[in-house]
C-alpha positions in Angstrom: 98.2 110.3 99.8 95.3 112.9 99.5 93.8 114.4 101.6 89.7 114.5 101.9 87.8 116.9 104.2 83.7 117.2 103.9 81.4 118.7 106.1 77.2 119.2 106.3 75.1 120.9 108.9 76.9 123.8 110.1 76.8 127.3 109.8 80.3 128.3 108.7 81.5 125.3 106.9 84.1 126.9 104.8 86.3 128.0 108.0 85.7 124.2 109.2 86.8 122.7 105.6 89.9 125.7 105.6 91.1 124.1 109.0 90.4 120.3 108.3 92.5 120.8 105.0 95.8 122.7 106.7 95.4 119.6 109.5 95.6 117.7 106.6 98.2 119.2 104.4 101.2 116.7 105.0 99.2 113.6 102.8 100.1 116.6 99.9 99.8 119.9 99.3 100.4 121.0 95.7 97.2 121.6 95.0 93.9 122.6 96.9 90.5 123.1 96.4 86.9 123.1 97.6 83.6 122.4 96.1 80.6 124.1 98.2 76.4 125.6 97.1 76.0 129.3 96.4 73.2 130.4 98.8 72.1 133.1 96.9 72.6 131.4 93.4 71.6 127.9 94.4 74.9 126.6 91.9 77.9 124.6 92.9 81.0 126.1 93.0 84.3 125.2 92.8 87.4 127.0 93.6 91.4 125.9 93.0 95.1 126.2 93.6 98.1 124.9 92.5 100.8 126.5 95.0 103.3 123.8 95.4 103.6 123.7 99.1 101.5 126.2 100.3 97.9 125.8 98.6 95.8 126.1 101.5 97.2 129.3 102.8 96.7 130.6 99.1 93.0 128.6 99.0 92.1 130.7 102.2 92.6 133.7 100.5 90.5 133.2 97.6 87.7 132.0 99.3 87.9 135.3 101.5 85.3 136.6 100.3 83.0 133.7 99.0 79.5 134.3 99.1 76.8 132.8 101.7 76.9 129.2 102.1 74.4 126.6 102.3 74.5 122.7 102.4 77.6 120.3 102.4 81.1 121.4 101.6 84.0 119.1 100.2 87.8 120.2 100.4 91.0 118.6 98.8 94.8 118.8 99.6 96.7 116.7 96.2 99.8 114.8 96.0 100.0 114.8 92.1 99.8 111.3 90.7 97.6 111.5 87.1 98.1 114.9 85.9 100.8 117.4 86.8 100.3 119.9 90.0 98.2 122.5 88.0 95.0 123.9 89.2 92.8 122.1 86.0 93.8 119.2 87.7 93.5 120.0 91.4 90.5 118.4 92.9 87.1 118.6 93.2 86.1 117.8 89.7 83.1 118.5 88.5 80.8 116.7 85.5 79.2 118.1 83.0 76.0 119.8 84.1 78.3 121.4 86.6 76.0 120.0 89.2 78.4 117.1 90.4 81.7 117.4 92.5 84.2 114.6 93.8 87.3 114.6 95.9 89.3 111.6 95.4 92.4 109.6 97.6 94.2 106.9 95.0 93.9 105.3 91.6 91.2 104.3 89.6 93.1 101.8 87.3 90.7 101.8 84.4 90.1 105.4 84.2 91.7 105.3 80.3 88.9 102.7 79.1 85.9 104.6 81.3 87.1 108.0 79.8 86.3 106.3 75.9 83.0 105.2 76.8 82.6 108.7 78.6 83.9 110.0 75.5 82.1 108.1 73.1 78.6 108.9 75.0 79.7 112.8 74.7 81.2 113.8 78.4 83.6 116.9 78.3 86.7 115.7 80.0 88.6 119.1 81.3 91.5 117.6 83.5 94.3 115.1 83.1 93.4 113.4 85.7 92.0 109.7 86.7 89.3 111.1 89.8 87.3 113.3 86.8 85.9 110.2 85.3 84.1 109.7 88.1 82.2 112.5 88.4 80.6 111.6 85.2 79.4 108.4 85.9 77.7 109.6 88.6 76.4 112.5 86.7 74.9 109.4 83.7 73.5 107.5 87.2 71.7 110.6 88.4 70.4 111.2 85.1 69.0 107.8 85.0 66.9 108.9 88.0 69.1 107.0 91.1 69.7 108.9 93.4 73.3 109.9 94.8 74.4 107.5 97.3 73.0 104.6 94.3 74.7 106.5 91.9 78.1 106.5 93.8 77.4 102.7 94.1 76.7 102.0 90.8 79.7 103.8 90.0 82.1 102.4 92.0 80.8 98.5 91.3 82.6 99.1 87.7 86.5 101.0 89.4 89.0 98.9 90.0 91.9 99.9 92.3 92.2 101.6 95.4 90.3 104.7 96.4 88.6 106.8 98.8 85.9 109.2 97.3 83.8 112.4 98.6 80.8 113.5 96.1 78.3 116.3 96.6 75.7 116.8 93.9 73.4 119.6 93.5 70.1 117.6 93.8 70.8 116.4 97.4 73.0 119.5 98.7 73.0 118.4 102.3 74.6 115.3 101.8 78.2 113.6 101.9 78.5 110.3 99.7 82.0 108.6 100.9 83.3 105.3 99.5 86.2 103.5 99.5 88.3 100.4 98.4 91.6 100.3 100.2 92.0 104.1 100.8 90.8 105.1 104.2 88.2 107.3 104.8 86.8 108.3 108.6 83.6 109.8 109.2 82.1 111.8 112.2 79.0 112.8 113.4 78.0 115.2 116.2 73.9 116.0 117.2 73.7 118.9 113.9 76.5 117.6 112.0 78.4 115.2 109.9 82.3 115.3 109.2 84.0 112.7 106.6 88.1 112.8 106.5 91.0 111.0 105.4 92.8 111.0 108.7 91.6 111.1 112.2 93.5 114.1 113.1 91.2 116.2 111.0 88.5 115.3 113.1 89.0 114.9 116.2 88.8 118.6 117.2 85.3 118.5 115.6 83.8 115.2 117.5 85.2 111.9 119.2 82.2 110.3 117.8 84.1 108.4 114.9 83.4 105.4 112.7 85.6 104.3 110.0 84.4 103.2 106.2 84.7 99.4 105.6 86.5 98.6 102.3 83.9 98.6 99.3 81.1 100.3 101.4 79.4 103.5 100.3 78.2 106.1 103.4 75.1 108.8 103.2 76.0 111.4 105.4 73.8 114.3 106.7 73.6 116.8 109.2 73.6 114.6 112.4 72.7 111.1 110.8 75.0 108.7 108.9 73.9 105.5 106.9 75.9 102.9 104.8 75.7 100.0 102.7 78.0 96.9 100.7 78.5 97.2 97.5 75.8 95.3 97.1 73.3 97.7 98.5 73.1 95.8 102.2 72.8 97.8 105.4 76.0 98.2 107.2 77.0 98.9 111.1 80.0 101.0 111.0 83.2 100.5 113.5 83.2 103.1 116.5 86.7 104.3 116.4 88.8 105.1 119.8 90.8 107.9 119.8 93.5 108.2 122.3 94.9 111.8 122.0 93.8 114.7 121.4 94.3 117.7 119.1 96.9 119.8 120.8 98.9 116.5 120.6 98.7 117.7 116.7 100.1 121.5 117.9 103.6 122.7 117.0 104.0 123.8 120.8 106.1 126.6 120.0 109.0 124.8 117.9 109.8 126.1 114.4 108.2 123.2 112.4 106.4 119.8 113.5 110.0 117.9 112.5 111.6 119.7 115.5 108.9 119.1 117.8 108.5 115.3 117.0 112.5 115.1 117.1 112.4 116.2 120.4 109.5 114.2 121.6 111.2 110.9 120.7 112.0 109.6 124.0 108.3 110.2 125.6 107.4 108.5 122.0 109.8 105.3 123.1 109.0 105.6 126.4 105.2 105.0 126.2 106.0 102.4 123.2 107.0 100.4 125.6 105.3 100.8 128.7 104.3 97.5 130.2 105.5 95.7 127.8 109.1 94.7 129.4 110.1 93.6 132.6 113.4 93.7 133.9 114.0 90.0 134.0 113.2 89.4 130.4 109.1 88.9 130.2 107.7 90.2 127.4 104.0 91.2 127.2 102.3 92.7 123.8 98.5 92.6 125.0 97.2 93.5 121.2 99.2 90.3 119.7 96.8 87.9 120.5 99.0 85.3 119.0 99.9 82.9 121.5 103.7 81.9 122.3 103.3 78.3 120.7 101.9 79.6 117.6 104.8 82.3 117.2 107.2 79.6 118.5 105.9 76.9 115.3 106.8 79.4 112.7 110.2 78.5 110.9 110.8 81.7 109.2 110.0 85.3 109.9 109.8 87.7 107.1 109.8 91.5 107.7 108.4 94.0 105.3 108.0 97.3 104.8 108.6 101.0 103.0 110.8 103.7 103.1 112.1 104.4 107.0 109.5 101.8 107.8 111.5 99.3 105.8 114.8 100.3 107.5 113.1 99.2 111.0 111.6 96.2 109.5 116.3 95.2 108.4 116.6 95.8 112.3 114.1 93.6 112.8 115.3 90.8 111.3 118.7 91.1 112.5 117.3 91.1 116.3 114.9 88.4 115.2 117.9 85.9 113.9 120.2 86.6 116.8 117.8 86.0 119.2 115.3 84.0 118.0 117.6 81.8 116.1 115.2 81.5 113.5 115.9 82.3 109.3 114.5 85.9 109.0 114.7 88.5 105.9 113.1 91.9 105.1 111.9 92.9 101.8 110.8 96.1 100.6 106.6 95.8 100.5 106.5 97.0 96.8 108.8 94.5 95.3 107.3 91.3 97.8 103.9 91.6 95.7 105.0 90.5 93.0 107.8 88.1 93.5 107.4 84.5 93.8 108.6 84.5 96.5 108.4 80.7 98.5 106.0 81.8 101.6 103.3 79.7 103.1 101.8 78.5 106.5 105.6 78.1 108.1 106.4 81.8 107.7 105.4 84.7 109.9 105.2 88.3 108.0 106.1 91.0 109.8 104.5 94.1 108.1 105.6 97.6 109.5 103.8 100.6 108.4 103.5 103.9 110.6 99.8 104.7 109.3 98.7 101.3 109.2 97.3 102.2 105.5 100.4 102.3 103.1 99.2 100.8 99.9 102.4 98.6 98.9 102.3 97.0 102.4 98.6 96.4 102.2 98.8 94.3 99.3 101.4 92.7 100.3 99.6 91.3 103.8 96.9 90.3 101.7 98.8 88.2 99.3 100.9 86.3 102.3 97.8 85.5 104.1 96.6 84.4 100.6 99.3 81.9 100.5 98.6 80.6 104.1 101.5 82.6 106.2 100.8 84.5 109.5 100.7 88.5 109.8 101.1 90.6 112.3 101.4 94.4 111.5 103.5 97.3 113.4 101.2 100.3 113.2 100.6 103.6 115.2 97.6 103.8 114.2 94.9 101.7 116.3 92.0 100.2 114.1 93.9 101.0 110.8 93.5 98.5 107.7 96.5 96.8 107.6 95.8 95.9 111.6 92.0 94.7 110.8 93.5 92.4 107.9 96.4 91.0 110.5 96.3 87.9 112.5 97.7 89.8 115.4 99.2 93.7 115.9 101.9 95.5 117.7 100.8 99.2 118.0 103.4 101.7 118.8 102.1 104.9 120.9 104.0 107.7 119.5 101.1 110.2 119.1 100.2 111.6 116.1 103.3 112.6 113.7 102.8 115.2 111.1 106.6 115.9 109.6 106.8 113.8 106.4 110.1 112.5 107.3 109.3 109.9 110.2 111.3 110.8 113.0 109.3 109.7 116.6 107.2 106.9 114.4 110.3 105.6 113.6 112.1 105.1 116.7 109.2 103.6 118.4 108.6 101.4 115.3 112.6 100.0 116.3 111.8 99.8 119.9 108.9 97.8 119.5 110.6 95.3 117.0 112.8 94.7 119.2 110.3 93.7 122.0 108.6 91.5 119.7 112.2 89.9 118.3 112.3 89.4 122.6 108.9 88.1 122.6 109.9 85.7 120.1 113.3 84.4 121.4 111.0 83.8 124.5 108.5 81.9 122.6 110.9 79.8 121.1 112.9 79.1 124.2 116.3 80.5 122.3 117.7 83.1 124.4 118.9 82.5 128.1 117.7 84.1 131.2 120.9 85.9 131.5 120.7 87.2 128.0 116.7 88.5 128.1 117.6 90.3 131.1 120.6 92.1 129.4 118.4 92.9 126.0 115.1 94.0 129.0 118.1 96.4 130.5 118.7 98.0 127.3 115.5 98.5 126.3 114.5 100.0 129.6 117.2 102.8 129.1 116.5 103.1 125.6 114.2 106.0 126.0 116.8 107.8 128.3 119.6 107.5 125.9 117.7 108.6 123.1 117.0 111.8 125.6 120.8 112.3 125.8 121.2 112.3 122.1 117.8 114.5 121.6 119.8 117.3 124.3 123.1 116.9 121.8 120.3 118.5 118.6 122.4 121.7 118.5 125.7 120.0 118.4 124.7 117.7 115.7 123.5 120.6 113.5 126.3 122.9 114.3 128.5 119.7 112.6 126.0 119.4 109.6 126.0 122.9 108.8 130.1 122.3 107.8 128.8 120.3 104.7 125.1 122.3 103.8 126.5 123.1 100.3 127.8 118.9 99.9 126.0 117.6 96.9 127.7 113.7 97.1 127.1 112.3 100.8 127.8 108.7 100.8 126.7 106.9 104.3 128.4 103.5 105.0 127.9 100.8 108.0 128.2 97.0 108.6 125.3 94.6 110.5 123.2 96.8 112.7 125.5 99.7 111.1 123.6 99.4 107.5 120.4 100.2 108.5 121.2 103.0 110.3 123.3 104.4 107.4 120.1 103.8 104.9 118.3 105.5 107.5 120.2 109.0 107.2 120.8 108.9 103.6 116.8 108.5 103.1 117.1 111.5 105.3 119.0 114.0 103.8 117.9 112.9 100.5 114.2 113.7 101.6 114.3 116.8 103.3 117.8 118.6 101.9 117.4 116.9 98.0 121.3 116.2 98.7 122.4 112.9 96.6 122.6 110.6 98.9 123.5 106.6 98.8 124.2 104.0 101.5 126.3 100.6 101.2 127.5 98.0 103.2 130.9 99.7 104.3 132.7 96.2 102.7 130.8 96.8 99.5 132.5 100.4 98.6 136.0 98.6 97.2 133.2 96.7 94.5 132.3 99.8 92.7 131.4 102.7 94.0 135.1 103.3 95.5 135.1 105.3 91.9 132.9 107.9 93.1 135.3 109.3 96.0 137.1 111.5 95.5 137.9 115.7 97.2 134.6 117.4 98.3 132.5 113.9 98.9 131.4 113.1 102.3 131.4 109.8 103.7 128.9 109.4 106.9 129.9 106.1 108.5 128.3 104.7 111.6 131.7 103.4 113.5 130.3 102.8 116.6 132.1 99.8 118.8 130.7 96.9 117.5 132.7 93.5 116.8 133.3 95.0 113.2 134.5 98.1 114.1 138.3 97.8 113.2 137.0 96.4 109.3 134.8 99.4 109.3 138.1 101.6 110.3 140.2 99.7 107.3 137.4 100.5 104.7 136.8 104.6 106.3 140.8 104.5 105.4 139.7 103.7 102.1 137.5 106.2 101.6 140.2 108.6 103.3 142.9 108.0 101.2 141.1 109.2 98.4 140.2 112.3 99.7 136.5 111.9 101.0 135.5 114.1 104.3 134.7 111.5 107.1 132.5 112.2 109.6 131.1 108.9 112.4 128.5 108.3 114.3 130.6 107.1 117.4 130.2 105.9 120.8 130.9 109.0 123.5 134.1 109.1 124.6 135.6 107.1 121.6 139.2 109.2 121.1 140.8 106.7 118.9 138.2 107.1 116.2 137.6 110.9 116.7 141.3 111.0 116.0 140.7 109.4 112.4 138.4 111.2 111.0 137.1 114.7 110.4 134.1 115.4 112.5 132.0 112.8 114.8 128.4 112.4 116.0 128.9 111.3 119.1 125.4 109.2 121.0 126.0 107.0 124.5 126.6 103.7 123.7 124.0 101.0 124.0 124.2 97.3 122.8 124.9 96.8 119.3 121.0 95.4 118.3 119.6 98.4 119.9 122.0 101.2 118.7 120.1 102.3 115.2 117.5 103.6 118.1 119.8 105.9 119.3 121.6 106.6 115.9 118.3 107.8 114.6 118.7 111.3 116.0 121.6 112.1 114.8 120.7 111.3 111.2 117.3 113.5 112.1 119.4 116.3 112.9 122.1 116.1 110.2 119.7 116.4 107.4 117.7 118.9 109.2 120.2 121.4 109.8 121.2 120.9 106.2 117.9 121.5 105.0 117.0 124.2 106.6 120.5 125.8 105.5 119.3 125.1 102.3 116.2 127.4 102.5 114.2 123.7 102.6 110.5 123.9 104.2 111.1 120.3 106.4 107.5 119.7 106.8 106.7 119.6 103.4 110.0 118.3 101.2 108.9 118.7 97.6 107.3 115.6 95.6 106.6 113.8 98.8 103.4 113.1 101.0 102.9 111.5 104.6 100.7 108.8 103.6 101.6 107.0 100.7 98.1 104.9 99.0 99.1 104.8 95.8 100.9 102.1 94.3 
């Protein structure tokens, strides 16, 4: 959730580090810091900030006027896990002799039972925090005469968790030591130089010579040279990574905030999602599954999972996956599927979607279904992540790099593509007609244009959520391919405009929460024209005879249910299984306009970070 940027073998790395950490900023920014050797003094020094959301603008000011610079440099942008968002615990963390720093993405589980022996040995702890312990192990492996890259290993043979690590020590102040377990870290390399980073998009303004860290392998890297090892000390060949786009793909472009920008980019994202991989009589091709059709067609359940937005897509999934594939489906939430019992084997196919490819909770939970025999295939965006290398097959979307928090163009591509693969499958499996394919292909091919319509209709949408920008009760209801949706856009506004918001099933409001409504509340309800639509009518009467302000996501040109309630969304109609693609936008632009009428900075809503890898 952190974000790690180290470089070696330049001659200005602090503007370098300044940049790679505001490219970086969205995995968190409450606290910032880098770590870097005093030319004139030969000592390591350290400087912090703890600015909530801005800490690299703040970070670049105090390091104005730093002094000459020589050797590596190692940067940090923190989402606060152990320790609150105060600058003793912002990162790097240093040891004792002052002459070891570390930068650190995760959790180091046993950092309570290392900190005692540290303790009890007489380290200085100064921080709350779980990274600092590892600092001064290195510093007791260094004093035992290893030298760094052994002493990282050493170190990181007794962690347990998940964790990506950047140390620089005073005795070899050229080099980068990375390591990881779980936590991704990229490195780069360029004739003089060597970059390390916890996203590509750090890097590849730097170098498109990229290699990414295997999981419990340590990397030595110097000015224009990189070497790595297992845990067990073996010689390693690192992956070349491919990298598709290109930084100004990372650029606002001229919009107010990256949010706006990747709003409005949603139907290149969908269109390019799925490019090829459609044809208009039905024929489905995903090059990157590698699964064949009578593997996928031998499974007997499909199990989707997933977190947050990505979870949302992973409910549409199933429901596309059952109607056309005929086959049992559910989704579960990533988190909770680790550590259920829950009955899957060599029958079921999981379905993991996750937009970076490396959210923890997901991870885990892949590993434990391929543990107990089933199948995997992962939904990424990210080519090469770790949740594809661990899959049996993968779907990639091609959405471009998204930097907003809140998934917007990630998200819609992850539903288009679900729905390709729930086509793919129904294919497989032989359970959906000619006839049928061709009318799913049809939708699909004019999903990207519709979602262009809806994109053009931004303004409209926000002129209608700026009615309700002091609302603090928003309740969003739907039914079938209507509850997604509606979880969708109260994850939205409760993200970026810190509303309270809650979704239900529109049938399960008269079970309880019916005692919430009353004047004031507003009641988003997707009402579009679906077979349900007159029960989802009866139960907006409901809400309206008890006062609640109704505004619905319609179809256009729907008069009989703009007459019913107070304000409507309106998006062009589409078939029911594709519709929460189109839906998405104007749940994007509902809680945007809110939040920005709230004063809210939508790129970085407080508490929350892009990349979630921590459990």
């Amino acid at each position: 959730m952190c974000g790690i940027f180290g470089i070696t073998g330049t001659t200005e790395p602090l503007g370098a580090i300044l940049a790679g950490l505001e490219s970086l900023e969205y995995r968190g920014y409450d606290s910032a810091g880098v770590a870097f050797f005093d030319a004139g003094s030969g000592e390591l020094r350290v400087v912090r900030v703890a600015e909530l959301t801005h800490s690299v603008e703040k970070l670049r000011s105090m390091v104005a006027d730093a002094p000459a610079i020589t050797g590596a440099v190692i940067g940090h942008t923190r989402w606060a896990t152990h320790g609150a968002p105060t600058e003793r615990n912002a990162h790097p963390h240093v040891d004792c002799t002052g002459n070891v720093a570390i930068v650190h993405n995760g959790i180091i589980e046993n950092h309570r039972e290392l900190a005692e022996a540290l303790l009890a040995n007489g380290h200085v702890l100064a921080s709350d925090t779980d990274t600092e312990v590892i600092a001064h192990l290195v510093e007791a492996e260094l004093a035992g005469g290893q030298g760094l890259r052994e002493a990282v290993r050493r170190s990181m043979a007794i962690l347990r968790g998940d964790f990506a690590l950047a140390i620089v020590a005073l005795v070899e102040p050229d080099a980068i030591v990375v390591a990881r377990r779980t936590s991704p870290i990229v490195i780069g390399r360029t004739e003089n130089s060597g970059l390390v980073a916890s996203d590509i998009a750090a890097l590849v303004g730097a170098t498109r010579e990229l290699y990414l860290l295997g999981d419990d392998e340590i990397a030595e890297i110097r000015p224009g040279s990189v070497e790595a090892c297992d845990l067990a000390g073996n010689p390693v060949e690192l992956r070349r990574l491919e990298v598709t786009w290109s930084v100004a793909d990372a650029k606002k472009d001229g919009y107010d905030d990256f949010m706006s920008k990747e709003i409005h980019e949603q139907p290149h994202a969908i269109a390019q999602t799925l490019l090829g991989r459609i044809t208009g009589d039905g024929e489905t091709e995903i090059e990157e599954l590698t699964i064949p059709p009578a593997k996928l067609a031998s499974y007997r359940r499909v199990l989707f999972l997933g977190c947050g937005s990505s979870y949302h897509a992973a409910l549409v999934g199933r429901q596309s996956v059952e109607t056309w594939g005929k086959i049992h489906a559910d989704a579960d939430i990533s988190s909770e599927f680790r550590y259920r019992l829950s009955v899957v084997g060599p029958e079921t196919l999981v379905v993991a979607v996750s937009q970076s490819g490396e959210t923890v909770d997901s991870l885990h939970a892949i590993r434990e279904a391929r543990r107990r025999g089933a199948g995997v295939i992962t939904v990424s965006n990210v080519v090469d992540s770790v949740m594809a290398r661990e899959s049996d097959g993968v779907c990639y979307t091609h959405a471009g790099p998204e930097i907003g928090v809140a998934s917007t163009k990630c998200h819609t591509a992850q539903l288009a593509l679900l729905q390709v693969l729930a086509l793919h499958i129904a294919r497989a499996r032989g359970t959906i007609d000619e006839a049928e394919a061709r009318v799913v292909a049809d939708g699909l091919e004019s999903a990207a244009a519709l979602v262009g319509q809806a994109v053009a209709r931004a303004a409209t949408y926000m002129d209608v959520a700026r009615r309700f920008a002091t609302v603090d009760d928003v309740y969003f209801l739907g039914r079938r391919s209507g509850l997604p949706i509606a979880m969708e856009g109260a994850l939205k506004l409760k993200e970026l405009a810190y509303v309270r918001a809650e979704a239900y099933p529109a049938g399960e409001m008269k079970h309880g929460p019916i005692s919430l409504i009353k004047p004031g509340v507003v009641v988003l309800v997707v009402a579009t024209r679906t077979g349900l639509w007159e029960k989802v009518m009866a139960n907006v009467e409901e809400m309206r005879a008890r006062g609640a302000t109704i505004v619905a996501i319609a179809d256009d040109g729907d008069d009989e249910t703009a007459g019913l309630v107070d304000a409507v969304l309106a998006i062009p109609s589409t078939l029911e299984l594709l519709t929460p693609i189109v839906a998405a936008v104007p749940n994007q632009c509902f809680a945007y306009a809110i939040a920005r009428a709230r004063g809210n900075d939508v790129d970085r809503p407080r508490n929350l970070a892009k990349v979630v890898t921590v459990e």
